[in-house]
N, C-alpha and C positions, 0 to 999 in steps of 0.2 A: 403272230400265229404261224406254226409250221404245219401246214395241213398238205395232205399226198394227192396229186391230179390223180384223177382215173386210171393213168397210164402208168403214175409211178404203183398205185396199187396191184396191178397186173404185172409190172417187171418185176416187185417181192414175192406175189404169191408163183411167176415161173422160174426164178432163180436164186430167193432163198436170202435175198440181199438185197438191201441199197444205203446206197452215199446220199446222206444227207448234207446239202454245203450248209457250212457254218451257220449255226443256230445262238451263238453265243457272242455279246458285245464284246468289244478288245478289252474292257476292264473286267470282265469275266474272266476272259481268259488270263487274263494279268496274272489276276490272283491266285485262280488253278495253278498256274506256271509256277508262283513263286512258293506256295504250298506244297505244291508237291518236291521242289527241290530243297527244299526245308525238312520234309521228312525225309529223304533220301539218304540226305546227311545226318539226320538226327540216326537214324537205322542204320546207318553205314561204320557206322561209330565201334557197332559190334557187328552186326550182320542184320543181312536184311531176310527176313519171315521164311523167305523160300527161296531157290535157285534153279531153272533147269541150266544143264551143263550138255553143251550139243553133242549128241551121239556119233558123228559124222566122222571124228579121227582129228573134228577143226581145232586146231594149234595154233597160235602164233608165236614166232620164234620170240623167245625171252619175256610173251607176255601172259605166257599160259593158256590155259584153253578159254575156250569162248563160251559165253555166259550168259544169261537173262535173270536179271534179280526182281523179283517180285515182294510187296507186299500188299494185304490182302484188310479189308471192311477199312476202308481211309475213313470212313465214317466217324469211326472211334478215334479216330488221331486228331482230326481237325474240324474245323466247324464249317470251314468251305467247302467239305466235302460232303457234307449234308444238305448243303443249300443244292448241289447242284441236282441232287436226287429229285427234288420238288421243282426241277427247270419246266416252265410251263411249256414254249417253245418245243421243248425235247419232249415232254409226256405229251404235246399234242401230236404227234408224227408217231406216237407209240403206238396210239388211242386207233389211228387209222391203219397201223402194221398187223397190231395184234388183232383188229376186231372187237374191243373190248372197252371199254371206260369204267373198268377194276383191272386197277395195275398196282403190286405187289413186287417187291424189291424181294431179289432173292441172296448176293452179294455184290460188294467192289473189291476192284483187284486194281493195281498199277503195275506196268510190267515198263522196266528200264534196259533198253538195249543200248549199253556201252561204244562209246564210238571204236570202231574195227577190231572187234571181238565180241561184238554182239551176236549171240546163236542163232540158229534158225531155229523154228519151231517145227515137227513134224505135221503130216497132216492129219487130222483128226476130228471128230466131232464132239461139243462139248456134251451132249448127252449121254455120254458112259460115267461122267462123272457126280450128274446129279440126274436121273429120269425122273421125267412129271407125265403122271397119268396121261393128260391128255395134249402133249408135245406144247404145251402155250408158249417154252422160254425161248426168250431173245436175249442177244446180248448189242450194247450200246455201245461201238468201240470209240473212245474221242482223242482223236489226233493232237496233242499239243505240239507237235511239230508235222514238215509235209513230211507223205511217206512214199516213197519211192522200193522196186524192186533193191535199188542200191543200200536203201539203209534200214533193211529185216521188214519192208512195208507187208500187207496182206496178201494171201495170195485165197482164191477160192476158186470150188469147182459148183461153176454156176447150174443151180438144179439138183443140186446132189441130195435135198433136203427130203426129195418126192424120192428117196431110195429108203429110208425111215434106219432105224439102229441098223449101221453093220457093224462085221464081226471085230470086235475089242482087241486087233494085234498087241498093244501097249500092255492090257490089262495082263495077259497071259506072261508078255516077257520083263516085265517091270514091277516092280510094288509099288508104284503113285504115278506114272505115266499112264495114260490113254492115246493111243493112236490107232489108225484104221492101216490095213495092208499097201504101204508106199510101191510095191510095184504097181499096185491097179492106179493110186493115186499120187504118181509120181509130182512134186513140186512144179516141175519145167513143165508139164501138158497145164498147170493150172492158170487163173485169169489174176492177175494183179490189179489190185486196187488202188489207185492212185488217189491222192487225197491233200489237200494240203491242213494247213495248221486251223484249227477249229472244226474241222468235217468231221463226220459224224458216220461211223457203220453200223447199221441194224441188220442183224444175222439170225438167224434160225438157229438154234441150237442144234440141229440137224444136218446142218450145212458143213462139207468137208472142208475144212480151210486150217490155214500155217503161216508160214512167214521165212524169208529167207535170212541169212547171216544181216548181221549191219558191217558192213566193209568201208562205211563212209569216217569222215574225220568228227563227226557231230551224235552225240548221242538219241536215238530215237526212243521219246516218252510217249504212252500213252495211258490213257483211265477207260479201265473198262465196268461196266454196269450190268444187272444182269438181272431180267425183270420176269417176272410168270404172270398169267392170269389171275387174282387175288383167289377165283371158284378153285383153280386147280391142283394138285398135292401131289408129293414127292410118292415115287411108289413104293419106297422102304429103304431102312437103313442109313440116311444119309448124316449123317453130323449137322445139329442144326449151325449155320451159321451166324454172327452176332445181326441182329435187325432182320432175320427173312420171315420173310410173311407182313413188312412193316408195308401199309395200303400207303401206295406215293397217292393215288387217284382213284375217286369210286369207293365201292364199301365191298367188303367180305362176308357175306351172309353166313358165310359156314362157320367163321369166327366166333361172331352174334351165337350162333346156334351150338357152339361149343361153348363156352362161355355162358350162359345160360341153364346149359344139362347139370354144369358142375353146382349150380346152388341145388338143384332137383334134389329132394330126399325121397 
């Protein structure tokens, strides 16, 4: 069991964050590892789901710009990626983050930063992309390698989460980008997250956070998870994505009670 001291409860609910160490045995991991590079390449074949392409001017000579290739619900690709949804270890440390015991999968995503052309990430907060009524989502970052400032690791501004939606820079200058205003939240004032291979980040969707370039010789992978209160609802418009609303843990009364209306005559 991964259960949070008193103390770790009090350092999520004042900054929005914590590193969880390693929750996952080396044959877990194995398999993640060799899953995920399995799709990578099976995707790579043609192209992978999605790409951000760094804003910044970052070029490398002769290798082109720098890049982060994502794809997105690994759920549907492989079956390891399903197991890891239901990690009991991991939905217990949820159970104590979020306050809750209904926990409700909202998406997965893998994001692949290429070794020394890996992009940075802007800062921003994932809540311009999906809002839920009442702020429940977290996201589960899990390191399959360590991650360092050197090779695009995390970067966050601790507490930012008690600042609730700000203003949607990305939204306005982009049509699928989200980011919040980089002079107020420049990357260099923020806290880096060090971590090594199996750690585990539990974030607020609220919380302003990015990543720098990967400038090292080693590609940095990770799998990210992204969980809501099973009570809680999107506030409109969102594209559902494949499996959200699927209950990892606990039961969905509202569910039940939708489900239910529709035999009603």
């Amino acid at each position: 069991m991964v259960r949070l001291t008193p103390e770790q409860k009090q350092f999520y609910k004042d900054n929005g964050y914590i590193l969880i160490k390693n929750p996952f045995t080396e044959e877990e991991l194995t398999r993640l590892c060799n899953e995920y590079e399995n799709l990578f390449q099976r995707k790579n074949q043609d192209k992978t789901e999605s790409s951000w392409v760094g804003s910044d001017d970052n070029f490398r000579e002769n290798n082109g710009p720098y890049t982060v290739k994502g794809i997105h619900n690994l759920q549907m690709h492989h079956a390891e990626f399903g197991k890891v949804l239901y990690h009991e270890e991991l939905l217990d440390a949820l159970e104590d983050i979020m306050e809750t015991k209904n926990i409700a999968l909202h998406h997965t995503k893998a994001h692949y930063k290429p070794p020394e052309r890996g992009a940075s990430y802007p800062m921003h907060q994932d809540y311009h992309y999906f809002p839920y009524k009442n702020d429940s989502m977290v996201a589960a970052f899990i390191n399959l390698d360590d991650s360092s400032p050197e090779n695009g690791g995390l970067f966050v501004y601790p507490g930012s989460h008690k600042l609730g939606p700000l203003d949607d820079v990305g939204g306005r200058e982009t049509k699928h980008f989200h980011y919040v205003d980089q002079s107020k939240f420049p990357i260099e004032k923020a806290t880096p997250v060090i971590a090594q291979r199996g750690d585990v980040v539990v974030f607020s969707y609220l919380l302003v956070h990015g990543s720098t370039p990967n400038l090292s010789t080693k590609p940095r992978r990770m799998l990210l998870i992204q969980y809501a209160d099973a009570h809680d609802e999107p506030v409109a418009g969102e594209k559902a994505q494949p499996g959200r609303g699927l209950v990892l843990r606990g039961v969905n009364m509202n569910r039940d009670a939708t489900v239910a209306n529709r035999h009603v005559e």
